[in-house]
KOLZA-505726 format. One record per residue (C-alpha): chain; x negated, y, z negated. Coordinates in nm, 2 decimals, decimal comma. Layout:
N
+--------+--------+--------+--------+
: cadena :   east :  north :     up :
+--------+--------+--------+--------+
:      A :      X :      Y :      Z :
...
+--------+--------+--------+--------+
This chain:
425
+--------+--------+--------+--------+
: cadena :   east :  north :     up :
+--------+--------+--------+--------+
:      A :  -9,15 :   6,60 :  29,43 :
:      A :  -8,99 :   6,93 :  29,33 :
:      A :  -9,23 :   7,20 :  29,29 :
:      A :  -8,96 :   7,37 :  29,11 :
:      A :  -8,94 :   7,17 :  28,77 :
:      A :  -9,05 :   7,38 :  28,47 :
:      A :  -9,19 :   7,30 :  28,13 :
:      A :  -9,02 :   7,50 :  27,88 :
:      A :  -8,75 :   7,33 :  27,64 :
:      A :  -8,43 :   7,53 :  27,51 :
:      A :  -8,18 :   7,49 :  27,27 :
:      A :  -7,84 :   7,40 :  27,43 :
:      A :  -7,55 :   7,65 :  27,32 :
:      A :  -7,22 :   7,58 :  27,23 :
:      A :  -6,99 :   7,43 :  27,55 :
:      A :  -6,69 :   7,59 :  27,72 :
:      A :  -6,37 :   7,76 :  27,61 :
:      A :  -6,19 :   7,47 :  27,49 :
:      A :  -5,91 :   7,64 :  27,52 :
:      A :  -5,88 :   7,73 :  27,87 :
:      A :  -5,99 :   7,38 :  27,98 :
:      A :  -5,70 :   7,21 :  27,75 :
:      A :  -5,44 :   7,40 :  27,96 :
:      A :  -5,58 :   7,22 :  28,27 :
:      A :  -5,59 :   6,94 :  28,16 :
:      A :  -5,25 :   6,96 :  28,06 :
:      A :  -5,14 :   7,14 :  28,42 :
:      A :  -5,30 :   6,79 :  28,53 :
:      A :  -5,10 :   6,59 :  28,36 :
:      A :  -5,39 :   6,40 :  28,19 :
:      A :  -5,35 :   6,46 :  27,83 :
:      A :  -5,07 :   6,56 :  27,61 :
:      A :  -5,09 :   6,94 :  27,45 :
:      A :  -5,29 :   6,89 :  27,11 :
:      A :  -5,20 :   7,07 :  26,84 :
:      A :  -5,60 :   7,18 :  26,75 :
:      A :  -5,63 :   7,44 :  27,01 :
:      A :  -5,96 :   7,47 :  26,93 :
:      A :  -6,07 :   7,16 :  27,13 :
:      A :  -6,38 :   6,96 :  27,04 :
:      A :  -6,66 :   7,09 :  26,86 :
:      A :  -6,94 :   7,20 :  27,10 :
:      A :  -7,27 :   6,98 :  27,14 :
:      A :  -7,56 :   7,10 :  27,00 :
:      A :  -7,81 :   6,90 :  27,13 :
:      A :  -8,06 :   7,03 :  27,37 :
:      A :  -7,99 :   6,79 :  27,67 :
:      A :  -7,80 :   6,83 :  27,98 :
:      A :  -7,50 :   6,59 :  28,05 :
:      A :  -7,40 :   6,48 :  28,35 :
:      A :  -7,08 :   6,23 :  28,42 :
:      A :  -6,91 :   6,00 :  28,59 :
:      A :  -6,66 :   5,73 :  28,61 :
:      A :  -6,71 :   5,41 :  28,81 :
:      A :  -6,59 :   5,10 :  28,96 :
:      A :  -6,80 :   4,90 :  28,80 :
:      A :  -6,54 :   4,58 :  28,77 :
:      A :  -6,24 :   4,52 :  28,98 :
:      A :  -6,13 :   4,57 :  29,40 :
:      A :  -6,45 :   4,80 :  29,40 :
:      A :  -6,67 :   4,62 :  29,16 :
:      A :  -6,94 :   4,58 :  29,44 :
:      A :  -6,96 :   4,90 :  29,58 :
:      A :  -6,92 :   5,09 :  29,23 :
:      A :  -7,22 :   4,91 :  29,05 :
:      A :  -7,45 :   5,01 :  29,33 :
:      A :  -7,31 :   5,37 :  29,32 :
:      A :  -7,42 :   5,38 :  28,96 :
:      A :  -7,71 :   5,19 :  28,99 :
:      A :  -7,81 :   5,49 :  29,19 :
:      A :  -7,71 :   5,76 :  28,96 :
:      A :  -7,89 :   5,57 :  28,72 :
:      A :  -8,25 :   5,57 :  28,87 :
:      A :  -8,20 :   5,91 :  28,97 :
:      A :  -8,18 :   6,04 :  28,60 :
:      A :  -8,47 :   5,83 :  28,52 :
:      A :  -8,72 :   5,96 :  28,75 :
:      A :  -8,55 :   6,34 :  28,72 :
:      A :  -8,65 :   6,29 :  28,32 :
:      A :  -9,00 :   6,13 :  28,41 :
:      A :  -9,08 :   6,44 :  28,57 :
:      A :  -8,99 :   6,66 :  28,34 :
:      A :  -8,58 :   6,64 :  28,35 :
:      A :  -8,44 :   7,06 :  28,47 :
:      A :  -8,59 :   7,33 :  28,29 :
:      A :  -8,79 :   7,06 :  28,12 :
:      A :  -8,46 :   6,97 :  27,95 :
:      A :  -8,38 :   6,61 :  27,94 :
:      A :  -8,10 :   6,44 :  28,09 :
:      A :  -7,81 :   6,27 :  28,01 :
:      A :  -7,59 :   6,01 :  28,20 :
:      A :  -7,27 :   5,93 :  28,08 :
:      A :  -7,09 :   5,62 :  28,32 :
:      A :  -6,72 :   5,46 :  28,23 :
:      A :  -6,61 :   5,18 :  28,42 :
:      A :  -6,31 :   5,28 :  28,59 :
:      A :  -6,21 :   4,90 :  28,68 :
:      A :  -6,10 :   5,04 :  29,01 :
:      A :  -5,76 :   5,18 :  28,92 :
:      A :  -5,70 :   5,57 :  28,99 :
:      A :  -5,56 :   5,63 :  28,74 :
:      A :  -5,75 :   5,49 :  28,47 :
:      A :  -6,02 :   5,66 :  28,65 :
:      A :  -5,89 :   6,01 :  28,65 :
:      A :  -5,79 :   5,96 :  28,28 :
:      A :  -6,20 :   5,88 :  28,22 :
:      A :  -6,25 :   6,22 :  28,38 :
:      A :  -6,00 :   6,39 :  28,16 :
:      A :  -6,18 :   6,25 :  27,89 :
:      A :  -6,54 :   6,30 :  27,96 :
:      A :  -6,46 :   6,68 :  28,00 :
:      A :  -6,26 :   6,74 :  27,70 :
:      A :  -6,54 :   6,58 :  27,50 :
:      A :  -6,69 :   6,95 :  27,58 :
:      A :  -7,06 :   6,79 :  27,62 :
:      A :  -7,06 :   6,79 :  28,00 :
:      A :  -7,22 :   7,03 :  28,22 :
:      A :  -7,15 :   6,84 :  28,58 :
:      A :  -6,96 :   6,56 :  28,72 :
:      A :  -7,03 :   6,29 :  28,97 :
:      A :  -6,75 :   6,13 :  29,14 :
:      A :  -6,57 :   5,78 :  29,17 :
:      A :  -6,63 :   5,52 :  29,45 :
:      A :  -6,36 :   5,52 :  29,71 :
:      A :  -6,13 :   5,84 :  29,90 :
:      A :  -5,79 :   5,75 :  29,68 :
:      A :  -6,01 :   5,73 :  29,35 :
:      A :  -6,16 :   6,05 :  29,43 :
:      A :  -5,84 :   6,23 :  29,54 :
:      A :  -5,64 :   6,11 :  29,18 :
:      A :  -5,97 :   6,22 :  29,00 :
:      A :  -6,01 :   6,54 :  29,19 :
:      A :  -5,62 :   6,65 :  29,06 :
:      A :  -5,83 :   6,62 :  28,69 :
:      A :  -6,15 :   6,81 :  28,77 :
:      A :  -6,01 :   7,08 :  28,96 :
:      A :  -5,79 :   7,18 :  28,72 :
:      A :  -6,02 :   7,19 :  28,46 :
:      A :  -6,30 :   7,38 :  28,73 :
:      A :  -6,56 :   7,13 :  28,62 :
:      A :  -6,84 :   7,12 :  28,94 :
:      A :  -6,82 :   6,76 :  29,12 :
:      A :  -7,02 :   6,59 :  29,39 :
:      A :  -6,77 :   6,31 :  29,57 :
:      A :  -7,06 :   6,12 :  29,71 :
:      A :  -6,81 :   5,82 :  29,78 :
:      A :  -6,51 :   5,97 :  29,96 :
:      A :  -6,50 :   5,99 :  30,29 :
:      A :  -6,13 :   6,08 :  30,39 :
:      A :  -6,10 :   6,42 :  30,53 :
:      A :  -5,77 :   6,48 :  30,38 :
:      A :  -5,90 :   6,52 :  30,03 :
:      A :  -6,03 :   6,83 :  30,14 :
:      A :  -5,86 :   6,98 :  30,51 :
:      A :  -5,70 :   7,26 :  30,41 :
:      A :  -5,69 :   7,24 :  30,07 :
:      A :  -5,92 :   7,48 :  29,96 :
:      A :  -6,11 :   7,29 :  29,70 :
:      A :  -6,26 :   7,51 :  29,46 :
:      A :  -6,49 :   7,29 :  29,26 :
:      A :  -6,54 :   6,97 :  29,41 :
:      A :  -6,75 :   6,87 :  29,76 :
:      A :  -6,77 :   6,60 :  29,96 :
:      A :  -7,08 :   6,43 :  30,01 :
:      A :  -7,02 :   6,15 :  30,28 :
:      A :  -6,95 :   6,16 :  30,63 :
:      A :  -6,60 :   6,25 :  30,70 :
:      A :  -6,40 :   5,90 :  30,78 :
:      A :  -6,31 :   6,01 :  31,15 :
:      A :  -6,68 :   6,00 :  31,26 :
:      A :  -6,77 :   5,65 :  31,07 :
:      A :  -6,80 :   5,44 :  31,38 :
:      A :  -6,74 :   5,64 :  31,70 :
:      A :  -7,09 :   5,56 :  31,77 :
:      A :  -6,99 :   5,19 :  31,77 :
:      A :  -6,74 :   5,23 :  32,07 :
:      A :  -7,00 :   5,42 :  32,25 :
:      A :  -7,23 :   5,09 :  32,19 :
:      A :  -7,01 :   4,88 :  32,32 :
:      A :  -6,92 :   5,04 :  32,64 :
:      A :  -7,32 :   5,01 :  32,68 :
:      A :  -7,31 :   4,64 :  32,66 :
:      A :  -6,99 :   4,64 :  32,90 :
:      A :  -6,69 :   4,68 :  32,68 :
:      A :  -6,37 :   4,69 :  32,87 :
:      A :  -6,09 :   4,64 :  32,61 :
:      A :  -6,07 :   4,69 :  32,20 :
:      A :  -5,86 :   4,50 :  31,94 :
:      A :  -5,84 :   4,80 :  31,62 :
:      A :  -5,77 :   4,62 :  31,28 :
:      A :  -5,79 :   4,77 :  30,98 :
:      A :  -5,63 :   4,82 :  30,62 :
:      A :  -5,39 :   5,06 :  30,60 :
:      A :  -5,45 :   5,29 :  30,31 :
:      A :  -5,64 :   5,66 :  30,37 :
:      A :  -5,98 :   5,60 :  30,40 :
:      A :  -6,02 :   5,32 :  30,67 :
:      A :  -5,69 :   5,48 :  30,83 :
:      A :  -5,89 :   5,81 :  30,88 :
:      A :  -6,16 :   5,60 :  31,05 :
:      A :  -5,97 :   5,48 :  31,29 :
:      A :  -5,84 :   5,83 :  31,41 :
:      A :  -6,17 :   5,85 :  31,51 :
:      A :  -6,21 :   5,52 :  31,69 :
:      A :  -5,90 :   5,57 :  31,89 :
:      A :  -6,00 :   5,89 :  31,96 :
:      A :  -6,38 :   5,73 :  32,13 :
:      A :  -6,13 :   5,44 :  32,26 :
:      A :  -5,95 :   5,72 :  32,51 :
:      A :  -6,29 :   5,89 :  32,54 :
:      A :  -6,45 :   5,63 :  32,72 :
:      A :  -6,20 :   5,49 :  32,90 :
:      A :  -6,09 :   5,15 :  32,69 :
:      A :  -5,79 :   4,98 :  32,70 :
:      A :  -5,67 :   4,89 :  32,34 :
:      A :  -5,50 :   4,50 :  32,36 :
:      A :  -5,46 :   4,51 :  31,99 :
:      A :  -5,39 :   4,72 :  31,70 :
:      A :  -5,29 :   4,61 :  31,39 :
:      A :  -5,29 :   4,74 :  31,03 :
:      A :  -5,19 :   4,57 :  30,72 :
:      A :  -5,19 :   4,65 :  30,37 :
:      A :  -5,44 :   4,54 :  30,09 :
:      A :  -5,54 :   4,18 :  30,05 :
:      A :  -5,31 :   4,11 :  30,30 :
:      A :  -5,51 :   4,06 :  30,56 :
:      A :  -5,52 :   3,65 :  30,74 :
:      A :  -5,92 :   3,74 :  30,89 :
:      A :  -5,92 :   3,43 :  31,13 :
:      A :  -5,54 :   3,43 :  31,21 :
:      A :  -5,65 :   3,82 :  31,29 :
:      A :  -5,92 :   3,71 :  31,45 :
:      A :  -5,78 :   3,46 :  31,69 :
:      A :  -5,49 :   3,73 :  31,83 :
:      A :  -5,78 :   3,93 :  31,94 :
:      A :  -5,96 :   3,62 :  32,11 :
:      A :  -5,63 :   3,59 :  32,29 :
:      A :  -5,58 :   3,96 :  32,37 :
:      A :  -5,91 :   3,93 :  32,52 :
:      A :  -6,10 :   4,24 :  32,33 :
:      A :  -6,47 :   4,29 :  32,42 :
:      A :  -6,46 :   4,53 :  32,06 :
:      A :  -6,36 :   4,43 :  31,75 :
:      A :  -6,36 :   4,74 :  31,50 :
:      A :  -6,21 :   4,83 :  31,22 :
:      A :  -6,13 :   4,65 :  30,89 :
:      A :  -6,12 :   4,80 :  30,53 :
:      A :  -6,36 :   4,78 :  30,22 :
:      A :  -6,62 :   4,48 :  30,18 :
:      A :  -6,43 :   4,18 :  30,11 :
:      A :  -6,26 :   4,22 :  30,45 :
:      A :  -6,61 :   4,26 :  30,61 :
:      A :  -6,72 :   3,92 :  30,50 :
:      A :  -6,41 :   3,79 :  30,62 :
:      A :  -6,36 :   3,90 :  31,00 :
:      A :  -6,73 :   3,85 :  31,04 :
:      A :  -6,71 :   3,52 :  30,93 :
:      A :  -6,35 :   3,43 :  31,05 :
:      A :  -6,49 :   3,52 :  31,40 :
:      A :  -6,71 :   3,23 :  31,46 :
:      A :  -6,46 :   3,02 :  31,29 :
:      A :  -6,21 :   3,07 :  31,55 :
:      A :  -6,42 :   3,04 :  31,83 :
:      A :  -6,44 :   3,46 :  31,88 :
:      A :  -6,71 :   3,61 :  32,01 :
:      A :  -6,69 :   3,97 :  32,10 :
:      A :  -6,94 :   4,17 :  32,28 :
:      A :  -6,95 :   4,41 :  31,97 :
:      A :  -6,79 :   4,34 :  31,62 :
:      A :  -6,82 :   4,67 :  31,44 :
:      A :  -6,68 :   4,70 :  31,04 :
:      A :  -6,67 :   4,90 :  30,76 :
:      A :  -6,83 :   4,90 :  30,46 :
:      A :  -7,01 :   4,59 :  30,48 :
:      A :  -7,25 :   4,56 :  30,73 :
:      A :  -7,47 :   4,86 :  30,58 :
:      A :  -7,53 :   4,71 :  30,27 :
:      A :  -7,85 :   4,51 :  30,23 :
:      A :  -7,67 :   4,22 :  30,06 :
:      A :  -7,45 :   4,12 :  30,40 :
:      A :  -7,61 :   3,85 :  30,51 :
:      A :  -7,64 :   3,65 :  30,21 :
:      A :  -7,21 :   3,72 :  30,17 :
:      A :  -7,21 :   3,58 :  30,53 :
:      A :  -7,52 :   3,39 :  30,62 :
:      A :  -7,72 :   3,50 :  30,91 :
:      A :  -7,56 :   3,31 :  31,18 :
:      A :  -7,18 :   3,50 :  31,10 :
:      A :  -7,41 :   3,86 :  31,04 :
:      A :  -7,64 :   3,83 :  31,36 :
:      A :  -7,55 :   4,14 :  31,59 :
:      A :  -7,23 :   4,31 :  31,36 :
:      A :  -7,24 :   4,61 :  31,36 :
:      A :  -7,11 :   4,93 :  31,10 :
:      A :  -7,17 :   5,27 :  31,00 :
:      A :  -7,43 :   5,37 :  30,76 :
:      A :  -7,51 :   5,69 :  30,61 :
:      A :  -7,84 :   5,66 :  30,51 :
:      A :  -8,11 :   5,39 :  30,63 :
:      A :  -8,40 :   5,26 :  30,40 :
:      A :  -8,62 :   5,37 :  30,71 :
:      A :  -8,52 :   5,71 :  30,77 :
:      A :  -8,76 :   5,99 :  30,71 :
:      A :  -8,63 :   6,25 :  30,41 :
:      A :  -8,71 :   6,38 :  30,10 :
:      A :  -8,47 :   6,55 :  29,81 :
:      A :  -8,49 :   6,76 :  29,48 :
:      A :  -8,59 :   6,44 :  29,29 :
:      A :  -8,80 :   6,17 :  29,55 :
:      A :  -8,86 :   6,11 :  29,92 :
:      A :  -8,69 :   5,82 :  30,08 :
:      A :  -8,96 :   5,60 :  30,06 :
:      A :  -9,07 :   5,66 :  29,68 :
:      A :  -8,64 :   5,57 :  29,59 :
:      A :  -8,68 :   5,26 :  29,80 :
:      A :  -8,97 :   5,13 :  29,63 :
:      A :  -8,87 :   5,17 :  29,30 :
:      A :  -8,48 :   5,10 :  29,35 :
:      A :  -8,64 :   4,79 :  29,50 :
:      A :  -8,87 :   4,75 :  29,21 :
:      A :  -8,60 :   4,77 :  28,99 :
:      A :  -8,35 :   4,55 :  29,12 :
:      A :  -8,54 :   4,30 :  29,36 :
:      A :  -8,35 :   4,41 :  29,68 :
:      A :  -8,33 :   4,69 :  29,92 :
:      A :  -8,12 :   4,96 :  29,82 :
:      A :  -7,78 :   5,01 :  30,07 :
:      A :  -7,63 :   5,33 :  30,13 :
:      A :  -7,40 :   5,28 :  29,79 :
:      A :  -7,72 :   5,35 :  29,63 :
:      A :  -7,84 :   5,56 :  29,84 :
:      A :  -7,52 :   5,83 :  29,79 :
:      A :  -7,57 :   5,81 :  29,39 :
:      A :  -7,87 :   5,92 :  29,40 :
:      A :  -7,84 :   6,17 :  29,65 :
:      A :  -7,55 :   6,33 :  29,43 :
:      A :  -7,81 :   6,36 :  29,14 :
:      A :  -8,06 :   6,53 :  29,38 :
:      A :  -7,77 :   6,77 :  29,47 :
:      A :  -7,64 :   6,84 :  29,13 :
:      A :  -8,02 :   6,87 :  28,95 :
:      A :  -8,11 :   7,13 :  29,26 :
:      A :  -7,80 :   7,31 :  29,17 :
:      A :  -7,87 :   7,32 :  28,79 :
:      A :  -8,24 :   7,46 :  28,85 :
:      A :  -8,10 :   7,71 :  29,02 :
:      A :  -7,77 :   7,78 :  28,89 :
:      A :  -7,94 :   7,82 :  28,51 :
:      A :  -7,82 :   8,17 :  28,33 :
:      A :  -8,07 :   8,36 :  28,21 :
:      A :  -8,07 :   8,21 :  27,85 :
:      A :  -8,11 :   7,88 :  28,01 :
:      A :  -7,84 :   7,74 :  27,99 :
:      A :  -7,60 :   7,51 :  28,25 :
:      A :  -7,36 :   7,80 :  28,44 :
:      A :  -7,08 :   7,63 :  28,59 :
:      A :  -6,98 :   7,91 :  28,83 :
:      A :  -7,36 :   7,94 :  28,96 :
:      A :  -7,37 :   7,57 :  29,01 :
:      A :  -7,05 :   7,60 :  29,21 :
:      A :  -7,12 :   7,83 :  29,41 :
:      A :  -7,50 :   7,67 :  29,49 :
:      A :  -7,31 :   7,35 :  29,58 :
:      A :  -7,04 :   7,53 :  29,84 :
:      A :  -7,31 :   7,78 :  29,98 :
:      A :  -7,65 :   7,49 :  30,00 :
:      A :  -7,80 :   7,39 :  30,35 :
:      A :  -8,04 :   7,14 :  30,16 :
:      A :  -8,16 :   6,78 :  30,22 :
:      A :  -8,15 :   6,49 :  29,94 :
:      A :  -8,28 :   6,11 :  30,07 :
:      A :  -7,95 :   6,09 :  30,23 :
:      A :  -8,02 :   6,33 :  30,48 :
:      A :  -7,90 :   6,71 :  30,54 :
:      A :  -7,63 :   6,85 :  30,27 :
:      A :  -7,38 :   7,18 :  30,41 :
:      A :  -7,05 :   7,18 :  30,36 :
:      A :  -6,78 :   7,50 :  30,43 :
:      A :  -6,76 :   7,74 :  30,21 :
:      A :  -6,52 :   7,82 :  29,94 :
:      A :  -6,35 :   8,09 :  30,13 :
:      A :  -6,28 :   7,85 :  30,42 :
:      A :  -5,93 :   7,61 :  30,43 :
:      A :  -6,12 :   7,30 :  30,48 :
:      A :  -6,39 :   7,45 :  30,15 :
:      A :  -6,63 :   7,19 :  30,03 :
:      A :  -6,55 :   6,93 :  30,35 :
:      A :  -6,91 :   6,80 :  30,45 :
:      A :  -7,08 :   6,91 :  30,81 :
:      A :  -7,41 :   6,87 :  30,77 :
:      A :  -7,47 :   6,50 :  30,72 :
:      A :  -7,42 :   6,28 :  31,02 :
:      A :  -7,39 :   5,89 :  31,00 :
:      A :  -7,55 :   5,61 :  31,20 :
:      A :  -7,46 :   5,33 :  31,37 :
:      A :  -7,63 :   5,01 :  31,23 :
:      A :  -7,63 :   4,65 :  31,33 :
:      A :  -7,76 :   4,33 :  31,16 :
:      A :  -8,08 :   4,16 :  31,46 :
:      A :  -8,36 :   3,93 :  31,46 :
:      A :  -8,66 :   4,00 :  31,26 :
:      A :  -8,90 :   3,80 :  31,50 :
:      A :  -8,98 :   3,65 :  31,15 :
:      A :  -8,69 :   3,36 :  31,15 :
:      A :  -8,40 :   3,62 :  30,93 :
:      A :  -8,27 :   3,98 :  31,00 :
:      A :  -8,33 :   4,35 :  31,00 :
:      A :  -8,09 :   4,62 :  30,94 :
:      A :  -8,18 :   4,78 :  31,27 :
:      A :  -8,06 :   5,18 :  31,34 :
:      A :  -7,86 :   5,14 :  31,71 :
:      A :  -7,67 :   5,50 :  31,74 :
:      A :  -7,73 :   5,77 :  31,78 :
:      A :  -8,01 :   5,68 :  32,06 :
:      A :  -8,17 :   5,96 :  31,97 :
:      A :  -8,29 :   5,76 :  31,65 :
:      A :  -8,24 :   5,44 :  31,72 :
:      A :  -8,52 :   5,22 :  31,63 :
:      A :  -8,36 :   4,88 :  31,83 :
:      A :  -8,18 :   4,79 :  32,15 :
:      A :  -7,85 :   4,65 :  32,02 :
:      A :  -7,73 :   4,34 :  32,07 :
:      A :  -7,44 :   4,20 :  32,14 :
:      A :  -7,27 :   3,82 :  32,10 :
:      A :  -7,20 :   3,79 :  32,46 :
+--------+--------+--------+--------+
C-alpha cells in the first residue's frame, strides 16, 4: 500500500476552459461547433473522475469486459483506502461495442461533459489510435493500457497520451527463441492483417532471420476471414516445426483447436491474445491448450507491487470477486489506475485540485512500477514521446499441473522462467 494517501477532503473547483476544449473537439472532428460557447457548467462535487470507453459488447467483447473489470477493482480498493488526497473516486465506463468510432465519439463526450480529470483508454491499437485523434486534441491525460502497436506513437510526438503495453514487435520473439530450443527448423507466420497483430509479426520475422529459420509459410488475411483448419493443414504440409502468429481471441481458439483437428502437431504453436488469458482452456479444452504458447504481459505469479496493491493482494481479490484468475486484460486496467492515481497524488496544485499539465508531465517523465511490472516511457520532447520501454513481456505456455489440468507456466525469458517448456512433438 501507498504510504502516500492523505486524509484531508477538498472541495472540487470549477473544470476547464470550456472554451478552449470545444475548439479541439471541433479540430477533431467529433462534435459540431455549438452555439453556447460557454460549454457545460463545471461540476461541483468534491470527487475526482476518471473515464473510459470500452468494448464491453462486440469483436472485443471479451477482452474489453476484463479491461474494465480491472479498472473497476482498482477504484474500489483506491477509495477503500482513502481514494487521492482523501478525495473519492469516480469511474465513468461506456461501452464502445467495439467500433472506433463510436468509441472516439464516447471520448468526445465524456470530456466535454467538463467532469473529467483523466482518461483511460479503449481495448485494441485501431480503437486507441481513432480515440487518441479526440483526446489529444482536447490535451486531456490518457493511459492506452491496451494498445500495443508502435505506430500509434513512432514519431508522432504524442503530447498527452502514453502507452502502457509492450510494443507489438516484441510480443512473441521470445517464442521463436523457444522453439529453436526444442529444435525448430522451419516457421509457417499466420496472422490477421490489420495493425496490431501485423506489427507483431515484424517482430517474429525479424527472430525468424535471427536464428536462422526457414519461413515455408506466410499468410495474412483479413478479419473473420480466416479458414483456422484449412490454415492449419497448409502448414502441416509445408512442414513448419512453428506455428505463430494469429490475430485477437477468437482466432486463438480456433488455430489451437483446428490443429489437432487436422492432424497438426507442431513442435511450438505460439498465438496471440489467447493463450494469456486464464479462461483458454475452458474456450479450447485442455487437450487443444496443452503446450500453446503466447505472450503475456503480466503473470498472476510474478513479484510486484503499485500505487494501489501488490500483485498478490489484486489476485486475490480480483479472484474473490469474480471466481477466476485474473489474465493480463485485467491485469493492464488496473495497472492504468495505479499509474493515473500515482500521477494525481503527485500532480495535485497547491489548492488541491486535479492539474492536467502536472499529471502529464508525471506520466511522460515516471520510472515507476504498478502490478504490471516497470512503467517508463520517452519523454515528451522525444519523436517516439510516450512509446513504452520499460515494461517487458513474457513468454507463456499452457503445461501439466501434476494435478490432472493446467498451469499457466512463465517459459521466456529464462531468466524468469518458472517451467521447462514443452512442446507437441
Amino acid at each position: 500500500m501507498s504510504d502516500t494517501y492523505r486524509a484531508h477532503r477538498t472541495r472540487r473547483a470549477t473544470g476547464f476552459a470550456a472554451g478552449v476544449l470545444t475548439l479541439a473537439l471541433v479540430v477533431a472532428g467529433c462534435v459540431d461547433d455549438p452555439t453556447d460557447p460557454t460549454g457545460p457548467p463545471p461540476d461541483e462535487g468534491g470527487s475526482i473522475t476518471l473515464a473510459a470507453a470500452v468494448a464491453e459488447s462486440g469483436r472485443h467483447g471479451s477482452e474489453g469486459i476484463e479491461v474494465a473489470r480491472g479498472y473497476r477493482l482498482a477504484v474500489e480498493m483506491l477509495n477503500e483506502n482513502g481514494g487521492i488526497h482523501g478525495r473519492p473516486v469516480q469511474l465513468e465506463i461506456r461501452d464502445d461495442g467495439s467500433d472506433a468510432q463510436a468509441s472516439a465519439r464516447l471520448y468526445a463526450e465524456l470530456i466535454a461533459s467538463g467532469t473529467v480529470d483523466a482518461l483511460l483508454g479503449p481495448f485494441s491499437s485501431p480503437i486507441t489510435e481513432a480515440v487518441l485523434a479526440v483526446t489529444e486534441a482536447a490535451g486531456v491525460p490518457m493511459v492506452a493500457p491496451m494498445a500495443a502497436a508502435p505506430a500509434i506513437w513512432s514519431e508522432r510526438q504524442r503530447q498527452w497520451s502514453v502507452q502502457f503495453l509492450t510494443p507489438g514487435p516484441t510480443y512473441l520473439q521470445g517464442s521463436v527463441e523457444v522453439s529453436v530450443f526444442g529444435g525448430a527448423r522451419t516457421v509457417a507466420i499466420v496472422y490477421e492483417n490489420t495493425a496490431f497483430p501485423a506489427s507483431v509479426i515484424e517482430g517474429v520475422r525479424e527472430a525468424v532471420r535471427r536464428h536462422g529459420l526457414e519461413v515455408v509459410l506466410d499468410r495474412a488475411y483479413n478479419v473473420g476471414t480466416a479458414d483456422h483448419e484449412a490454415i492449419a493443414a497448409a502448414a502441416r504440409d509445408a512442414g513448419a516445426d512453428l506455428f505463430i502468429g494469429g490475430g485477437y481471441t477468437a482466432d486463438a481458439a480456433g488455430f489451437a483447436t483446428a490443429a489437432p483437428a487436422v492432424g497438426y502437431r507442431p513442435v511450438l504453436m505460439s498465438l496471440l491474445l489467447g493463450p494469456g488469458q486464464a479462461h483458454f482452456v475452458d474456450a479450447v479444452g485442455p487437450a487443444a491448450a496443452r503446450c500453446v504458447a503466447g505472450n503475456a504481459p503480466w503473470h498472476p505469479a510474478i513479484a510486484t507491487s503499485g500505487f494501489i496493491a501488490d500483485n498478490e493482494t489484486f489476485v486475490r481479490r480480483y479472484e474473490a470477486a469474480h471466481g477466476r484468475t485474473p489474465g493480463y486484460h485485467a491485469a493492464g486496467g488496473f495497472a492504468a489506475v495505479e499509474l493515473v492515481a500515482e500521477g494525481l497524488d503527485q500532480a495535485m496544485s497547491g489548492a488541491g485540485e486535479p492539474d492536467r499539465v502536472a499529471l502529464r508531465d508525471f506520466l511522460f517523465s515516471a520510472r515507476t512500477e504498478t502490478i504490471a511490472g516497470p512503467y517508463e516511457v520517452f519523454p515528451i520532447d522525444d519523436a517516439d514521446a510516450g512509446a513504452q520501454r520499460g515494461l517487458k513481456g513474457l513468454q507463456v505456455q499452457w503445461q501439466d499441473d501434476g494435478a490432472g489440468g493446467l498451469a499457466l507456466r512463465i517459459v521466456h525469458p529464462w531468466a524468469v522462467a518458472d517451467a521447462t517448456p514443452c512442446f507437441m512433438r
